[in-house]
C-alpha positions as CSV (number, residue, x, y, z in Angstrom):
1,X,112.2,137.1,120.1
2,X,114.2,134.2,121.7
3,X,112.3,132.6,124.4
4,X,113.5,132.0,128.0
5,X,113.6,129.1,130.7
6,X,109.8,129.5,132.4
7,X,112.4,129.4,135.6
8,X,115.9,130.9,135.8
9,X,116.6,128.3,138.6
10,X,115.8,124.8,137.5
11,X,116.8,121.2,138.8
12,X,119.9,122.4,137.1
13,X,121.2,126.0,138.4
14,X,121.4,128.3,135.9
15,X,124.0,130.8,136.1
16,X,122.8,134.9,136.2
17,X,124.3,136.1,132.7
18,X,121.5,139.1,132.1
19,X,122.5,140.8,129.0
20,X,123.4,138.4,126.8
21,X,120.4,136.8,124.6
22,X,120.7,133.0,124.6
23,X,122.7,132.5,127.2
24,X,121.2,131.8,130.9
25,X,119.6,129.1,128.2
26,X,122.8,128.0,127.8
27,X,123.9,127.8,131.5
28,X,120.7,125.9,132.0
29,X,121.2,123.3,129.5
30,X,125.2,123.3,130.9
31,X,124.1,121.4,133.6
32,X,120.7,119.9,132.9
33,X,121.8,118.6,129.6
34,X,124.5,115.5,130.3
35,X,123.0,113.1,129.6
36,X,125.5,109.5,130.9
37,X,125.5,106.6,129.5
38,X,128.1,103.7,129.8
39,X,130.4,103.0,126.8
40,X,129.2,100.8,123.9
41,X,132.2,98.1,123.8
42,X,135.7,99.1,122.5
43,X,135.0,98.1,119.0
44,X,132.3,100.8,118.1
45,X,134.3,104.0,120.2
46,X,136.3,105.4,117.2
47,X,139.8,105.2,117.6
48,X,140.9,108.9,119.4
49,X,143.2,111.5,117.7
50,X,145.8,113.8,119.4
51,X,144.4,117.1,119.7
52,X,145.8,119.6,118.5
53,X,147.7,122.6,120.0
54,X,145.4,125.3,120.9
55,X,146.9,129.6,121.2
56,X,147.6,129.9,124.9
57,X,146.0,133.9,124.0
58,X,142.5,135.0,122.4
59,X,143.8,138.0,120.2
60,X,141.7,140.3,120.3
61,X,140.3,139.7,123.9
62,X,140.9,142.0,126.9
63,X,139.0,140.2,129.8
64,X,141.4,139.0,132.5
65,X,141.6,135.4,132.6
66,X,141.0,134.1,136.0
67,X,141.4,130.4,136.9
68,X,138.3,128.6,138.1
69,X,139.0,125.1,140.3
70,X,136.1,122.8,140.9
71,X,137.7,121.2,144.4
72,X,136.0,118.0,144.2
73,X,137.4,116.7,141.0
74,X,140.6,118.8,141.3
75,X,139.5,120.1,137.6
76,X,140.3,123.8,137.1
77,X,140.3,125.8,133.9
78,X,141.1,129.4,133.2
79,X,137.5,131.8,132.9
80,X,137.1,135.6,131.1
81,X,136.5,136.9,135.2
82,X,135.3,135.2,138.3
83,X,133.4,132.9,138.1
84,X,130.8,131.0,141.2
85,X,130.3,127.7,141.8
86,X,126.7,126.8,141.2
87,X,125.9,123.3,142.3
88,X,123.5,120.9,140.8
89,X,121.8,117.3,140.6
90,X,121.0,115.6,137.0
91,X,118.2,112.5,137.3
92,X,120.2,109.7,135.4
93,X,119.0,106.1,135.5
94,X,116.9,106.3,138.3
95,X,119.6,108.0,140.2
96,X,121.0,111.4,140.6
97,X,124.4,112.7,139.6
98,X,126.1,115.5,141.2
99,X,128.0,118.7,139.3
100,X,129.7,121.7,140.0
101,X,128.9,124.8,137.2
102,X,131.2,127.7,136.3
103,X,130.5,130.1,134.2
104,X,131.2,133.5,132.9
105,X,129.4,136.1,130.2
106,X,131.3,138.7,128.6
107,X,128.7,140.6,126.8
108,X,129.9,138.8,123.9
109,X,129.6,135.4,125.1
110,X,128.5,132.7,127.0
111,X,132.1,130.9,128.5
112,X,132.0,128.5,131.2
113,X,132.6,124.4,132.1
114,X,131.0,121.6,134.2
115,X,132.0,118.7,136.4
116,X,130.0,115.9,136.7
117,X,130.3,112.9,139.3
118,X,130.7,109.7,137.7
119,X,132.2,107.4,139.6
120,X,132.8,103.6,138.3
121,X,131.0,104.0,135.3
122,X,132.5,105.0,132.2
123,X,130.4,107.1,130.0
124,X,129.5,107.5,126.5
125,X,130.6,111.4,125.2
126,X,128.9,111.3,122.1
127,X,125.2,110.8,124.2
128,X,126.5,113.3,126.5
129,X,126.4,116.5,123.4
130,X,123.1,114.6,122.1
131,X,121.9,115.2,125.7
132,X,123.2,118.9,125.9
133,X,121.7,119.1,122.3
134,X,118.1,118.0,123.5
135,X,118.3,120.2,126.7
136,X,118.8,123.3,124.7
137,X,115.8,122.7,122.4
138,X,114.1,121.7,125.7
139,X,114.9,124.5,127.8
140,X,114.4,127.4,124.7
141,X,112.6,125.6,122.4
142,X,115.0,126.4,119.6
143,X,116.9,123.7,117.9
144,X,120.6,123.4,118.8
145,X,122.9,121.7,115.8
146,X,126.3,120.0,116.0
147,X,128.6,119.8,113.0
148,X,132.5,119.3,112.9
149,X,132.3,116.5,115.9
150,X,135.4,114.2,116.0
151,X,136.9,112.7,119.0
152,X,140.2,113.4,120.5
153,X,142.1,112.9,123.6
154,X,143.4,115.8,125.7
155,X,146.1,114.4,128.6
156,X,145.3,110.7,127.4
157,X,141.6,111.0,128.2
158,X,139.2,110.2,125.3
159,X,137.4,113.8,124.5
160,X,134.7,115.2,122.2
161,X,134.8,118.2,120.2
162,X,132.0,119.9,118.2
163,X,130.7,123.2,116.6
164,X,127.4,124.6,117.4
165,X,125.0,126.3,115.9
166,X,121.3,127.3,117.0
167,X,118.1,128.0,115.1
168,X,117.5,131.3,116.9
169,X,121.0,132.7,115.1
170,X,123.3,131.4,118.4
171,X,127.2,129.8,117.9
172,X,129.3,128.2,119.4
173,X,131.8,124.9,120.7
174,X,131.5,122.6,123.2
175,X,134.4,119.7,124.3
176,X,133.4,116.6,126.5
177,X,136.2,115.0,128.4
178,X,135.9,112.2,130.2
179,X,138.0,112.1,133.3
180,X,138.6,109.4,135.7
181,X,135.3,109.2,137.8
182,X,133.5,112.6,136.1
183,X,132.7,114.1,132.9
184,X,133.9,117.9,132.0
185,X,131.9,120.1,129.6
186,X,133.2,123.4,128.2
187,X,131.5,125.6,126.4
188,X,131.6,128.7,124.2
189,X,128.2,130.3,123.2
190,X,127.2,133.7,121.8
191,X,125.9,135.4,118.5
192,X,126.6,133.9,115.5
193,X,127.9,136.6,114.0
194,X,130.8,136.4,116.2
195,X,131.6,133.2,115.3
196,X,135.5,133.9,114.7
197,X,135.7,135.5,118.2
198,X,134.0,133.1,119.9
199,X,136.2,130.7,118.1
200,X,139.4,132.6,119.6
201,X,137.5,132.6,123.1
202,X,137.0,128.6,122.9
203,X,140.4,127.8,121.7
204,X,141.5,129.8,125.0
205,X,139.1,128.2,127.3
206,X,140.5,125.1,126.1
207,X,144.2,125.8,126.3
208,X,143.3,126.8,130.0
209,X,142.0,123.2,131.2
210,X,144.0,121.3,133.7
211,X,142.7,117.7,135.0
212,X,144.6,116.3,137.9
């Protein structure tokens, strides 16, 4: 049995997504789990690649598509249904940073985003998944992997892309972008044995990202 959050509602807002195993863990560590740090100096941030094009259509998916804005940054991105905004508050560095929380399950998955206010700093993407990485064993007590991770750049902002994998049989990807003054997290979660259709479901999330 997969244990649960002891609260559905933490210091991050979970979003409800009853029926799917695994994920109101997910949607908790979505917005607990950002962890910001600045950036090490130029030398030691590997140098970015383009990314790639991504299919602008999930075959195989039958969900309407329904774009999600967050107003604040002016970040949007397309979501399998509606989708609320649930705000939050992370504890960083003695202070606390500010995010917005979208998210959508689709009885197969997990699918949603983040904004997070970062203003004047510029932060460090690869301590951002460790953080998300640490929150999910934190928050479920199973351990979350990362494989596959390689930077990128989507619109000429540095980006972070990685495959994921849990220990309680959970799969998915995540992408951290960091946008003038915030960081944006999507992710893709469900059962690992739908990795190949939550592979089509991320590549669509992704294609539906606009920064301003």
């Amino acid at each position: 049995m997969r244990p649960y959050p002891t609260s559905a509602r933490s210091a991050a807002a979970a979003v409800p997504v009853p029926g799917l195993p695994g994920a109101a863990v997910v949607s908790v560590s979505l917005s607990a789990a950002i962890v910001l740090l600045p950036l090490p100096g130029a030398s030691a941030v590997p140098r970015p690649v383009a990314a790639p094009a991504v299919a602008p259509q999930a075959a195989g998916t039958v969900e309407e598509w329904t774009p999600a804005t967050d107003a604040p940054s002016g970040v949007s991105a397309e979501l399998p249904g509606e989708a609320e905004e649930e705000k939050t508050s992370v504890p960083v560095g003695g202070e606390t940073v500010s995010g917005r929380v979208y998210g959508v399950e689709t009885g197969e998955a997990f699918v949603g985003f983040a904004v997070f206010d970062t203003p004047g700093t510029p932060r460090d993407l690869r301590a951002s998944l460790k953080g998300f990485l640490d929150a999910y064993e934190r928050e479920s007590g199973e351990t979350l992997r990362s494989t596959g991770v390689r930077t990128t750049t989507v619109d000429g902002r540095p980006a972070l892309d990685a495959r994921l994998s849990s220990s309680d049989d959970m799969a998915g990807a995540t992408r951290f972008i960091g946008e003038d003054g915030h960081v944006v997290q999507a992710v893709t979660f469900g059962p690992e044995d739908n990795r190949k259709d939550l592979e089509a479901l991320h590549r669509q999330l992704l294609a539906g990202i606009r920064l301003p």
